[in-house]
DRENMARTI-520713 format. One line per field, with one value per atom (N, C-alpha, C, O): x, y, z negated; residue in three letters. Coordinates in steps of 0.02 Angstrom, whole numbers, plus 50000, padded with zeros to 5 digits. Layout:
<atoms>
c1	X / ... $
c2	Y / ... $
c3	Z / ... $
resn	ALA / ... $
</atoms>
This chain:
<atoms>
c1	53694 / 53757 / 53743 / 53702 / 53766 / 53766 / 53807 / 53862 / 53765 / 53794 / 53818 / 53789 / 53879 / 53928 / 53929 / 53966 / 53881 / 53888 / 53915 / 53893 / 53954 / 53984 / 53952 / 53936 / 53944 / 53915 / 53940 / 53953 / 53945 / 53973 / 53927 / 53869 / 53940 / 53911 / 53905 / 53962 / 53859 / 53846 / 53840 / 53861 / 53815 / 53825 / 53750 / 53760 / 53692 / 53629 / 53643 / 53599 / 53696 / 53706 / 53753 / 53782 / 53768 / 53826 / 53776 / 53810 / 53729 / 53712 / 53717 / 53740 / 53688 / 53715 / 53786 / 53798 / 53834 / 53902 / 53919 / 53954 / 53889 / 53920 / 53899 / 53940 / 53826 / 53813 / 53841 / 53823 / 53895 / 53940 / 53989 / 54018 / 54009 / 54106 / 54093 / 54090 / 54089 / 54096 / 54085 / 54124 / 54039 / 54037 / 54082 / 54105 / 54111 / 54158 / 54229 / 54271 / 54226 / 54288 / 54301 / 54349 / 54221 / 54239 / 54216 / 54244 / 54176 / 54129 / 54202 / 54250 / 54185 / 54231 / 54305 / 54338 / 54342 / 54410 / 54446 / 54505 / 54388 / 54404 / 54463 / 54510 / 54462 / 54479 / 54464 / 54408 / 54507 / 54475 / 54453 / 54482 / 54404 / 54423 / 54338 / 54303 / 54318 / 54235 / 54206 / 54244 / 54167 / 54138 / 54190 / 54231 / 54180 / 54228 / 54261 / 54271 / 54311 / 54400 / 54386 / 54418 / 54326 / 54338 / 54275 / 54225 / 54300 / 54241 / 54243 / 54221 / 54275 / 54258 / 54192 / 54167 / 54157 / 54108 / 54052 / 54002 / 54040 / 53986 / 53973 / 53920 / 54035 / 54043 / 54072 / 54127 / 54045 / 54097 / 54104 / 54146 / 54040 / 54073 / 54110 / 54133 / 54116 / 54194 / 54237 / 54261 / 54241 / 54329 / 54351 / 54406 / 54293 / 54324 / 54309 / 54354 / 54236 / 54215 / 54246 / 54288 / 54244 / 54259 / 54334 / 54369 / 54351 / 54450 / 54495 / 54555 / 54416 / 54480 / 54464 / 54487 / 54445 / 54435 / 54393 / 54362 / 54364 / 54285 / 54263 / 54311 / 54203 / 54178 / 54125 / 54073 / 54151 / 54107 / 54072 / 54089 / 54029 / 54009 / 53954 / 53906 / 53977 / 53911 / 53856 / 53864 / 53795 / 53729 / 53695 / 53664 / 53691 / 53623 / 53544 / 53524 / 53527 / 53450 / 53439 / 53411 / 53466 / 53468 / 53493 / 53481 / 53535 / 53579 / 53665 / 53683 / 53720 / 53784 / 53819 / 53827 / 53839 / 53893 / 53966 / 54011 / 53972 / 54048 / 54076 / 54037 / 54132 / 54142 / 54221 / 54260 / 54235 / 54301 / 54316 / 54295 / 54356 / 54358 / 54439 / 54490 / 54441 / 54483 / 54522 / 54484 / 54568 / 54572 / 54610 / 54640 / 54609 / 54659 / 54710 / 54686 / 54775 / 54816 / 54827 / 54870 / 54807 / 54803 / 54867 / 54875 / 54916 / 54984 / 54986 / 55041 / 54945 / 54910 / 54945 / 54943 / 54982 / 55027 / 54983 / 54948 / 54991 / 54949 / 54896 / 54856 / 54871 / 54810 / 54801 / 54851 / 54733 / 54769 / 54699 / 54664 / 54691 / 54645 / 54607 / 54636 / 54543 / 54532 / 54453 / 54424 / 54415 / 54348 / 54347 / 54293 / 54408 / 54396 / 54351 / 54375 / 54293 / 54249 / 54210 / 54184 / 54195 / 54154 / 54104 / 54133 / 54036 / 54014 / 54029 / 54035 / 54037 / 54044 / 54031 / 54077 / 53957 / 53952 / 53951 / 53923 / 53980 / 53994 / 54057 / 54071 / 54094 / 54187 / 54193 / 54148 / 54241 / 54301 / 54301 / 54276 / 54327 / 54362 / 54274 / 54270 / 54223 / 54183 / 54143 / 54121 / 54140 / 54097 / 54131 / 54105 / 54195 / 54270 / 54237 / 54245 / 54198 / 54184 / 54234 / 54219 / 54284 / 54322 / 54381 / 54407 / 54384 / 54424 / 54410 / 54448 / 54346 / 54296 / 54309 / 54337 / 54287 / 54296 / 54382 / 54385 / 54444 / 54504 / 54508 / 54539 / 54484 / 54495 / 54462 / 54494 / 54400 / 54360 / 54427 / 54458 / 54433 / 54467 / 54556 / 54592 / 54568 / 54630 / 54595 / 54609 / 54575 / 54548 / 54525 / 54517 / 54507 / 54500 / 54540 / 54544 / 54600 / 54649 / 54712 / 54753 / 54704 / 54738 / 54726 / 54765 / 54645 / 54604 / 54629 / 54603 / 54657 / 54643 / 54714 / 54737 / 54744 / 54838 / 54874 / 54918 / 54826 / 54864 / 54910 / 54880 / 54983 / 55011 / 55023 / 55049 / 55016 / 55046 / 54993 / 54958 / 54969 / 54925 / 54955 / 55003 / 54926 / 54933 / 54898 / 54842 / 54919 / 54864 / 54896 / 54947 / 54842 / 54882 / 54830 / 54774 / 54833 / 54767 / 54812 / 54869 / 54770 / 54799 / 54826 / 54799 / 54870 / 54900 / 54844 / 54850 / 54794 / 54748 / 54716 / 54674 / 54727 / 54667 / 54713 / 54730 / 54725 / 54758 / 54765 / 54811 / 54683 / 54670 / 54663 / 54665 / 54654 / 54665 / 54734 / 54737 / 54783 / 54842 / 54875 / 54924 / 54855 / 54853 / 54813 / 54821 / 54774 / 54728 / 54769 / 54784 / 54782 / 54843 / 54909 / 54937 / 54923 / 54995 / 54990 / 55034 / 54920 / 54909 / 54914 / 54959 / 54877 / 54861 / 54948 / 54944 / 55010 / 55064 / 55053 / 55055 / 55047 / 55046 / 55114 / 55129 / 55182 / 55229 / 55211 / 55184 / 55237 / 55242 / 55292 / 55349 / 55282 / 55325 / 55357 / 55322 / 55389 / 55384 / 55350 / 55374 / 55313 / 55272 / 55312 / 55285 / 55382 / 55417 / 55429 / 55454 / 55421 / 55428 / 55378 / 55381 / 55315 / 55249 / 55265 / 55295 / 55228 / 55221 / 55224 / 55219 / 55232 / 55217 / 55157 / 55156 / 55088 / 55056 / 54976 / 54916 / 55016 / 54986 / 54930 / 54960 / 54873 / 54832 / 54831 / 54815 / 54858 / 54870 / 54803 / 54763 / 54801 / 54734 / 54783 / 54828 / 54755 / 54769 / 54804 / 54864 / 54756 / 54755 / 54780 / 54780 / 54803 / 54841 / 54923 / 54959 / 54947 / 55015 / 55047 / 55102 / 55008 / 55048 / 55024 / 54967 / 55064 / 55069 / 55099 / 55154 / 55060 / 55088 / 55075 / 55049 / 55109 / 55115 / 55100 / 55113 / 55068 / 55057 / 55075 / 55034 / 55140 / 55146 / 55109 / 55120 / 55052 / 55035 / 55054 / 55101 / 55039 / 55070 / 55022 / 54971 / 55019 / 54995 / 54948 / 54967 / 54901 / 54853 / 54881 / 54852 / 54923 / 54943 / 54997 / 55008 / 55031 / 55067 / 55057 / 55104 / 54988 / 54971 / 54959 / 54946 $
c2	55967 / 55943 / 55900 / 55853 / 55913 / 55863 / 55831 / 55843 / 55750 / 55667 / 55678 / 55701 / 55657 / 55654 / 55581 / 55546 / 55553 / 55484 / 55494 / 55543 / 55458 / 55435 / 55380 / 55327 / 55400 / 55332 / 55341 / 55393 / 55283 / 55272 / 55313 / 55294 / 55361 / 55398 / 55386 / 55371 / 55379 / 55341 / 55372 / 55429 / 55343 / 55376 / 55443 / 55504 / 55416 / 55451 / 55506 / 55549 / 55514 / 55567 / 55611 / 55647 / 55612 / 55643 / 55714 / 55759 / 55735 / 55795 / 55856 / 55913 / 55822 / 55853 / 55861 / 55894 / 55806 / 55804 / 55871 / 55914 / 55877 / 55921 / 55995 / 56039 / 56016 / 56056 / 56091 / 56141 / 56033 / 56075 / 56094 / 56135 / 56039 / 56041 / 56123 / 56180 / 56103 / 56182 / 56229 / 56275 / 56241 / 56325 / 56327 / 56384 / 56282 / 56290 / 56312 / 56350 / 56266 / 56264 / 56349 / 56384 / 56350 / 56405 / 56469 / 56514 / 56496 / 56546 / 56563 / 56601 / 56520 / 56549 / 56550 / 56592 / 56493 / 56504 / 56508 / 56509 / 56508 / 56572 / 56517 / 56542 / 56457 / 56404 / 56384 / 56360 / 56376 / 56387 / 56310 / 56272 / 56305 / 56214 / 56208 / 56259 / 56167 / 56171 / 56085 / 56054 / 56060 / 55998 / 55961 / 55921 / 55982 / 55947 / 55940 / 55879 / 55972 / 55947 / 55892 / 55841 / 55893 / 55835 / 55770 / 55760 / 55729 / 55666 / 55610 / 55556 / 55626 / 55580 / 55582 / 55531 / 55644 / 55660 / 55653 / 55653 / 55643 / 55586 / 55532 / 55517 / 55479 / 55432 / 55430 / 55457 / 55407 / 55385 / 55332 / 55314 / 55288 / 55219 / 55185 / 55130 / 55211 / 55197 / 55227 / 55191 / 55284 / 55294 / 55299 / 55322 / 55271 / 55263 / 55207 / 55166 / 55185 / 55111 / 55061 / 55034 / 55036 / 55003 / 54994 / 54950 / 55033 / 55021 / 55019 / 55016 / 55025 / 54961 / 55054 / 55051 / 55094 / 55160 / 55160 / 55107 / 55220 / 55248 / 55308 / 55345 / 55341 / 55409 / 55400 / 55367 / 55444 / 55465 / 55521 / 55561 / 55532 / 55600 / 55600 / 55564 / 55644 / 55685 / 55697 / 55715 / 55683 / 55728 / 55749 / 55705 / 55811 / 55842 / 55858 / 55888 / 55837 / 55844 / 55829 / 55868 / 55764 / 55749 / 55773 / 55759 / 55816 / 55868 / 55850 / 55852 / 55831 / 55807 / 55880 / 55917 / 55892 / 55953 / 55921 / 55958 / 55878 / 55850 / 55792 / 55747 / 55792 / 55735 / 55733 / 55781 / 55662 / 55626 / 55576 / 55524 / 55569 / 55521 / 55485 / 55518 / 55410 / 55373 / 55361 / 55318 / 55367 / 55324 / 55282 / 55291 / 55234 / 55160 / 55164 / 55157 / 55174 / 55186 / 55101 / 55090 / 55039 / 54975 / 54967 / 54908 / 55004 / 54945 / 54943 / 54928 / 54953 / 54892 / 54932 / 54912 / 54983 / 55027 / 55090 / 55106 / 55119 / 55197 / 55228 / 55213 / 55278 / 55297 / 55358 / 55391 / 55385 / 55466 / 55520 / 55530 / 55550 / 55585 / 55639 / 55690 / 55626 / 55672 / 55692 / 55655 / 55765 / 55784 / 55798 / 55789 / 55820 / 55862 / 55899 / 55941 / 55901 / 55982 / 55977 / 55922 / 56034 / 56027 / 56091 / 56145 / 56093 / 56160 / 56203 / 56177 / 56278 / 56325 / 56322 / 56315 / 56326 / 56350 / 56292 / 56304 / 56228 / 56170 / 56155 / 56101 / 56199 / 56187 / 56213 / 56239 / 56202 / 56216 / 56152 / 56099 / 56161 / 56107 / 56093 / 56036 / 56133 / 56130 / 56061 / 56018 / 56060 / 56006 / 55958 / 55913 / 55975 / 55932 / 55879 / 55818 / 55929 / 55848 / 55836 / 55797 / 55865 / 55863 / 55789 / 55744 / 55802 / 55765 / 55712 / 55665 / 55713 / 55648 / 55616 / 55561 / 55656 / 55624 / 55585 / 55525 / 55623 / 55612 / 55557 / 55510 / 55553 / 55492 / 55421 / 55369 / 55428 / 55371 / 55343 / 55289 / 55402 / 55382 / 55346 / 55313 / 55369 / 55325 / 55252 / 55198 / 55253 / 55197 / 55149 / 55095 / 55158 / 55128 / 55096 / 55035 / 55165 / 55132 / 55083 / 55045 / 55098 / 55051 / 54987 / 54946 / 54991 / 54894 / 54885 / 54832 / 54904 / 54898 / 54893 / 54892 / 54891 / 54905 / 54932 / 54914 / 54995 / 55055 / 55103 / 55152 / 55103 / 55123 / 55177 / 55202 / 55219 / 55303 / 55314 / 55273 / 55375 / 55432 / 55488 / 55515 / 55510 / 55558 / 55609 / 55597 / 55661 / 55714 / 55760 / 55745 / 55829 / 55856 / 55922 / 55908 / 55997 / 56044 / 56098 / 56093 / 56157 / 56209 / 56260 / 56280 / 56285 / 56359 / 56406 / 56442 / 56417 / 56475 / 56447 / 56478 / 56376 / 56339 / 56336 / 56286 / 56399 / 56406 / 56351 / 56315 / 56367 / 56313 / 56234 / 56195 / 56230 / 56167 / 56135 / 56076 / 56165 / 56139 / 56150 / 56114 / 56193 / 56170 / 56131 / 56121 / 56110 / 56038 / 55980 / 55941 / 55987 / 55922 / 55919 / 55872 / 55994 / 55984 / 55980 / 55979 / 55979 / 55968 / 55885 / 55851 / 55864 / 55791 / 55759 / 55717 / 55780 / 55750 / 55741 / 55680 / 55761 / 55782 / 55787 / 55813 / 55771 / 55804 / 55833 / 55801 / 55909 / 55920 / 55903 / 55901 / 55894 / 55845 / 55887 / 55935 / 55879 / 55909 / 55881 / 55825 / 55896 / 55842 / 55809 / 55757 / 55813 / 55756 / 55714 / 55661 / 55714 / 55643 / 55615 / 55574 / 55627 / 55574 / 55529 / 55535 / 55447 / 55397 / 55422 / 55481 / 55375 / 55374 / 55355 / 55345 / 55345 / 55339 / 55389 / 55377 / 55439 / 55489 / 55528 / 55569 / 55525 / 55549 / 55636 / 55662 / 55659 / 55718 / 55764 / 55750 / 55825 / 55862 / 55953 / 55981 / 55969 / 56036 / 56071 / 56078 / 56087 / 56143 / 56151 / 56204 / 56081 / 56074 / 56097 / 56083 / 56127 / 56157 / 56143 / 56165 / 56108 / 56095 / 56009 / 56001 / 55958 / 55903 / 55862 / 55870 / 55834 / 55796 / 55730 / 55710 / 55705 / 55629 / 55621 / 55667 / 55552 / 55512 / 55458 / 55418 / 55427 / 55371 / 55343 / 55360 / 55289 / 55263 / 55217 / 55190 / 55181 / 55129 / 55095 / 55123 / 55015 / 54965 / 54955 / 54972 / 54932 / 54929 / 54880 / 54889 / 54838 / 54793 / 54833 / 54809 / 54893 / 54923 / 54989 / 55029 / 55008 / 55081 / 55088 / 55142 $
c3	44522 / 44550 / 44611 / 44611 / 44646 / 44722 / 44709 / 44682 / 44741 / 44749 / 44812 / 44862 / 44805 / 44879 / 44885 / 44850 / 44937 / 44942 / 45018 / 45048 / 45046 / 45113 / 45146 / 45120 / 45210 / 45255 / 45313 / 45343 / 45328 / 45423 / 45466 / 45466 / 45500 / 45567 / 45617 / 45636 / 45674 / 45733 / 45793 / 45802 / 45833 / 45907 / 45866 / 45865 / 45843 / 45837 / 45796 / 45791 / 45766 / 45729 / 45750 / 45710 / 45829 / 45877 / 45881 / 45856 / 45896 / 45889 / 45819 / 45824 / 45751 / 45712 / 45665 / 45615 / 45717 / 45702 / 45739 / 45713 / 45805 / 45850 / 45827 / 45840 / 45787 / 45764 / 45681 / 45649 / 45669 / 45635 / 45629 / 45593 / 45695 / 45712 / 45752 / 45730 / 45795 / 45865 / 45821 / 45830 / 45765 / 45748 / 45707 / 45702 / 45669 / 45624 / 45654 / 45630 / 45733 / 45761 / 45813 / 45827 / 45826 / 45886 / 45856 / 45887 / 45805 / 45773 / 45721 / 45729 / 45672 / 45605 / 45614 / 45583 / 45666 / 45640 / 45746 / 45763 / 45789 / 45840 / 45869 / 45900 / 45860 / 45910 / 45949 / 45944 / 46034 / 46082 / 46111 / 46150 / 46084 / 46094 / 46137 / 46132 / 46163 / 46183 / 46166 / 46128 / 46180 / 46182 / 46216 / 46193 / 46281 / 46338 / 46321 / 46324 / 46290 / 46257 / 46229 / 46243 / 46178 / 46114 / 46134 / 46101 / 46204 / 46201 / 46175 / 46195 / 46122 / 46052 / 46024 / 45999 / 46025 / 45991 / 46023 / 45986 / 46096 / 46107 / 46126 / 46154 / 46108 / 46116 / 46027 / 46020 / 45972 / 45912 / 45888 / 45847 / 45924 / 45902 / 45948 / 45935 / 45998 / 46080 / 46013 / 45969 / 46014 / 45993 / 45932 / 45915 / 45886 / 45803 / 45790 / 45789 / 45774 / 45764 / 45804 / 45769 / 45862 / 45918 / 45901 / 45925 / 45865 / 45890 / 45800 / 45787 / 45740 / 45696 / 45651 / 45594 / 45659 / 45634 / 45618 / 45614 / 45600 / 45571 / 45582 / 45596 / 45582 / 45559 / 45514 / 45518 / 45462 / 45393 / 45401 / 45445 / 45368 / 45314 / 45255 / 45241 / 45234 / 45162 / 45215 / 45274 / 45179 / 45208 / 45156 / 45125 / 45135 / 45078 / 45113 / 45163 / 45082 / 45111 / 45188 / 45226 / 45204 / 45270 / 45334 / 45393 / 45299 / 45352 / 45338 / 45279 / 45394 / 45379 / 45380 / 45429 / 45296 / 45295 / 45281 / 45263 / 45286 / 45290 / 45349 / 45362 / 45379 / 45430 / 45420 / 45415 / 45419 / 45427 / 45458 / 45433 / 45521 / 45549 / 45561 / 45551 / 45585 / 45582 / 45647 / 45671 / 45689 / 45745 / 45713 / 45660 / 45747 / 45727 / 45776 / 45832 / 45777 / 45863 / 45864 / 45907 / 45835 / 45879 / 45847 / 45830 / 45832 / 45824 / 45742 / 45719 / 45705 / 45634 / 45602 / 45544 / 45606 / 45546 / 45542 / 45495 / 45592 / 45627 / 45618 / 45662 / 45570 / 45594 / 45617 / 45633 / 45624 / 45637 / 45642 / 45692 / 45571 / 45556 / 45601 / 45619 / 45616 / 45625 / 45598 / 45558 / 45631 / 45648 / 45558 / 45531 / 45512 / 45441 / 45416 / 45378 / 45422 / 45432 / 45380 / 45371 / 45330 / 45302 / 45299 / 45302 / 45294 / 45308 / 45258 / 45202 / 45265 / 45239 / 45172 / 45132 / 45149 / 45098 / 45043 / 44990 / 45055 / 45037 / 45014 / 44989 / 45022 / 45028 / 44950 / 44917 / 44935 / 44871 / 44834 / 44852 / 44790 / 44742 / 44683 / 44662 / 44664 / 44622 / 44648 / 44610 / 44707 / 44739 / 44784 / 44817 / 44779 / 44805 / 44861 / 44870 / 44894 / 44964 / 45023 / 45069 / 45023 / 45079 / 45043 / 45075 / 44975 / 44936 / 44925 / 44917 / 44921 / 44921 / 45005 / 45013 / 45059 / 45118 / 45122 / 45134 / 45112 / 45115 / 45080 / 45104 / 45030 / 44985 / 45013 / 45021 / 45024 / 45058 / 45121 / 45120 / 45172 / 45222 / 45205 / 45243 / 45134 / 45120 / 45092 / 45120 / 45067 / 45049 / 45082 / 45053 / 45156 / 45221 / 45232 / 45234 / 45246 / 45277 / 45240 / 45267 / 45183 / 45163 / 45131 / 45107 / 45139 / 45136 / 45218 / 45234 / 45262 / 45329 / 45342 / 45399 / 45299 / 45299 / 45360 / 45399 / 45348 / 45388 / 45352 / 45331 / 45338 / 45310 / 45321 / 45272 / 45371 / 45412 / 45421 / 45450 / 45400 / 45440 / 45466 / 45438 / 45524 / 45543 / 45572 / 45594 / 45575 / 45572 / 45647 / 45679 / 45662 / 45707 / 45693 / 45714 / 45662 / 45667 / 45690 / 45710 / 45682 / 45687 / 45656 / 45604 / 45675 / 45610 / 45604 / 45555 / 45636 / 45590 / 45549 / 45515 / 45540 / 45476 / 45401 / 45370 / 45388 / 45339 / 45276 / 45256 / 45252 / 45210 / 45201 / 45154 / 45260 / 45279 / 45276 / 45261 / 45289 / 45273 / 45209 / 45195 / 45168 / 45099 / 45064 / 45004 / 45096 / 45088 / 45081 / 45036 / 45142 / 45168 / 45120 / 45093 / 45120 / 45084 / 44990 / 44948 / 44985 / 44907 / 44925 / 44900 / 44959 / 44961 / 45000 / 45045 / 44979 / 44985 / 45069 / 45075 / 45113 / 45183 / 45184 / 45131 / 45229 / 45242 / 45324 / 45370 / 45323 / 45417 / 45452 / 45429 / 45493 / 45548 / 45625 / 45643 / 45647 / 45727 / 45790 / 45803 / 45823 / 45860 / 45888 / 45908 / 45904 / 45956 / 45895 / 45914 / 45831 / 45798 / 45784 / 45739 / 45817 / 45834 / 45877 / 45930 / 45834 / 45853 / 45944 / 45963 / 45980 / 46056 / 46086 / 46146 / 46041 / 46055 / 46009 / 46005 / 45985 / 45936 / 45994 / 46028 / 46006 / 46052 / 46017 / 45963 / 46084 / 46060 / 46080 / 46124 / 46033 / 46054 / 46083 / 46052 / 46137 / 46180 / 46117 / 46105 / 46085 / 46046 / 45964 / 45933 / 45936 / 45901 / 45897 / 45945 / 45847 / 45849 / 45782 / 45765 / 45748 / 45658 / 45631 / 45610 / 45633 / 45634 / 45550 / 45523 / 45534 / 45435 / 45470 / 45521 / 45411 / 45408 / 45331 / 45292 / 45308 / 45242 / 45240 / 45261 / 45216 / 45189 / 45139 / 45081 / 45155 / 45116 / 45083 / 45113 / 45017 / 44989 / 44983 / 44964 / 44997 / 45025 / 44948 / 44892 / 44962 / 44906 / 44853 / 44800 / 44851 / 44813 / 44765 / 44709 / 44786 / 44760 / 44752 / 44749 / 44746 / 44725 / 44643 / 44618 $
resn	UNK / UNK / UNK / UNK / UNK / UNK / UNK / UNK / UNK / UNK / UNK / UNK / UNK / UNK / UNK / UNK / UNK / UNK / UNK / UNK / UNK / UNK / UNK / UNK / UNK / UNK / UNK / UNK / UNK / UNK / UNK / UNK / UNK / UNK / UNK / UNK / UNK / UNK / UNK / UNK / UNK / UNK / UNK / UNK / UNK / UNK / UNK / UNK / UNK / UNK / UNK / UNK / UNK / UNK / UNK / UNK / UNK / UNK / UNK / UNK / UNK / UNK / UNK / UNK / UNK / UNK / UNK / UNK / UNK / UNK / UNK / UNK / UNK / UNK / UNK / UNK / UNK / UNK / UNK / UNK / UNK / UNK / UNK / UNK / UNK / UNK / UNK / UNK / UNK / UNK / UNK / UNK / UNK / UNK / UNK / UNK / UNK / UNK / UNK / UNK / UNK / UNK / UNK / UNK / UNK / UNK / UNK / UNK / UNK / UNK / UNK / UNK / UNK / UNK / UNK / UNK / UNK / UNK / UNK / UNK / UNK / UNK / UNK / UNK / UNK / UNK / UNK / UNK / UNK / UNK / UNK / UNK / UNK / UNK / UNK / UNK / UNK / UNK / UNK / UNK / UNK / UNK / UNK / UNK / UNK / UNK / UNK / UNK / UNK / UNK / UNK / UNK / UNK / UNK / UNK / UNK / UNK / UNK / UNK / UNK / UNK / UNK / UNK / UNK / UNK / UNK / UNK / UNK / UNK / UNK / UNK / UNK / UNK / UNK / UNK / UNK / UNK / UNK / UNK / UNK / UNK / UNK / UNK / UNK / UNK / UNK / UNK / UNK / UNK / UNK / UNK / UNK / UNK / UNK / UNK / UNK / UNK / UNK / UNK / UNK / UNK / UNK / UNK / UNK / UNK / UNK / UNK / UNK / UNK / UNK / UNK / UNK / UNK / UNK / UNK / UNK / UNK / UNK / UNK / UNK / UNK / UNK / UNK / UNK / UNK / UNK / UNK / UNK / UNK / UNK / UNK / UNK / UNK / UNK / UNK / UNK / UNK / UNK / UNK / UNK / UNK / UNK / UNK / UNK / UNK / UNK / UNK / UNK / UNK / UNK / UNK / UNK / UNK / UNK / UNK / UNK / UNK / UNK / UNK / UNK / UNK / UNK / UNK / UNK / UNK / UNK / UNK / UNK / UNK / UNK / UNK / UNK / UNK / UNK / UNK / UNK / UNK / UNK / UNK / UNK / UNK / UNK / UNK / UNK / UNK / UNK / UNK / UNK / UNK / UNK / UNK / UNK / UNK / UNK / UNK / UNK / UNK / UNK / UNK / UNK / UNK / UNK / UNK / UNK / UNK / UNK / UNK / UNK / UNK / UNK / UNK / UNK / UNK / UNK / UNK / UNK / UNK / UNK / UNK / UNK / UNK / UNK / UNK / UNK / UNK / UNK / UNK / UNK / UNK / UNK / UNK / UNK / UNK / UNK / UNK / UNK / UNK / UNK / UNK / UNK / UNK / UNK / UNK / UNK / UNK / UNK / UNK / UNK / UNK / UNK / UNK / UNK / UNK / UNK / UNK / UNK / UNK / UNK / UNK / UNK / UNK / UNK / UNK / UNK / UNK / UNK / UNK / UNK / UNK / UNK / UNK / UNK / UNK / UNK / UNK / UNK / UNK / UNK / UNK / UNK / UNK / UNK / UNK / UNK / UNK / UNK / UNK / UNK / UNK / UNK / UNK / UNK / UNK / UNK / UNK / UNK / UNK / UNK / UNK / UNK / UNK / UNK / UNK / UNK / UNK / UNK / UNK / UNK / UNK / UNK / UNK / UNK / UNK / UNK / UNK / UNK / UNK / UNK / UNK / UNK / UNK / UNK / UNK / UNK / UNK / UNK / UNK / UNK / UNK / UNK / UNK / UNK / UNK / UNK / UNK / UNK / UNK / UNK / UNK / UNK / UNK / UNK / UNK / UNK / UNK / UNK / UNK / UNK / UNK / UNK / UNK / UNK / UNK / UNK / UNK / UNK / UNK / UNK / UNK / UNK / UNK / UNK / UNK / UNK / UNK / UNK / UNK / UNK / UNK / UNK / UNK / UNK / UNK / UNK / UNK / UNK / UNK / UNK / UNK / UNK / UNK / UNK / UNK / UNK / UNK / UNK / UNK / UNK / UNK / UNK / UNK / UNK / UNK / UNK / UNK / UNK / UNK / UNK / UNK / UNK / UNK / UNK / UNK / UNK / UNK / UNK / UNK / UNK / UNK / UNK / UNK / UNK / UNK / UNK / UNK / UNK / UNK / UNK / UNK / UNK / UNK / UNK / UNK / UNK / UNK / UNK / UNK / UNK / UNK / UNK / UNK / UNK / UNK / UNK / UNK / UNK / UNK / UNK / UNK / UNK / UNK / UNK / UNK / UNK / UNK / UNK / UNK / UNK / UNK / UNK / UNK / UNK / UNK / UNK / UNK / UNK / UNK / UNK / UNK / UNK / UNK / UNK / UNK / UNK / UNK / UNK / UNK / UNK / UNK / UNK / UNK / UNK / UNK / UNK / UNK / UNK / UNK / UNK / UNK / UNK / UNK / UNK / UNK / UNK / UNK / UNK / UNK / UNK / UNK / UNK / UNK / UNK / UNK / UNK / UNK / UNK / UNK / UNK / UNK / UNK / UNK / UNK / UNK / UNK / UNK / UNK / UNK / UNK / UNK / UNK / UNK / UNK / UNK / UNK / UNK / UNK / UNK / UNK / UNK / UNK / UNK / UNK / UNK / UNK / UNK / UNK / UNK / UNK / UNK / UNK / UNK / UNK / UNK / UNK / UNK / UNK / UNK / UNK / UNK / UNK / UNK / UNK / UNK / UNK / UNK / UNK / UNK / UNK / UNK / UNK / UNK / UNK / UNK / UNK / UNK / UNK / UNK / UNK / UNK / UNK / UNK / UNK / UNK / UNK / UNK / UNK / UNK / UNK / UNK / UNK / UNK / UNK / UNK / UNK / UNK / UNK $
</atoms>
């Protein structure tokens, strides 16, 4: 059985973050997205750590097959998920690490009393949004994103999570 332990991810671990996001993103599910779109990912403690957020992941045998990350949008309610990925042959419910990551990242945010998450992926990530919509995700229309929801190109399917404040979960 694999130990799904979570740890904070750093700028030094931006190459094998990047060696599992892009194939997942551009190989298997044929999203047209490149490095350049996403410079979050070599900079991550500028745009998760630095700003009140985080980036996680699983690593088995010293290799990261899972990543979850935090932005903080600054106005103390807001957060807004991203970099979900878990590798291939790592995924389903038997070894539930994506559930494990989702969970860590609520648990963040609501020691951090970030009450809203929000999300933004795409419609060919089928499963992924039954991810979300198991985990009480509602979808949203993007014009009812916050005004400061950093939007990504290539996103077209948008949830929201009301969280409940740790004192009352």
């Amino acid at each position: 059985m694999l130990q799904v332990k979570i740890e904070p991810l750093r700028n030094v671990d931006e190459a094998q973050i990047i060696n599992l996001i892009l194939p997942i993103q551009q190989i298997e599910h044929q999203v047209p997205v490149t490095i350049e779109d996403q410079p979050d990912l070599l900079d991550i403690e500028k745009y998760y750590h630095q700003t009140g957020g985080g980036f996680w992941g699983v690593k088995h045998q010293g290799e990261i097959i899972g990543t979850i990350a935090l932005i903080n949008m600054q106005d103390r309610q807001g957060g807004v998920i991203r970099k979900m990925f878990v590798k291939k042959e790592f995924r389903g419910k038997e070894l539930g690490i994506a559930q494990h990551l989702l969970n860590h990242l609520i648990n963040y945010a609501r020691t951090n009393e970030i009450t809203d998450l929000y999300l933004g992926t795409v419609d060919l990530l089928k499963a992924a949004l039954r991810f979300y919509e198991k985990n009480d995700f509602i979808q949203l229309e993007k014009n009812t994103l916050p005004a400061n929801f950093p939007l990504v190109r290539v996103d077209n399917i948008f949830y929201h999570l009301k969280l409940t404040p740790l004192g009352n979960a």
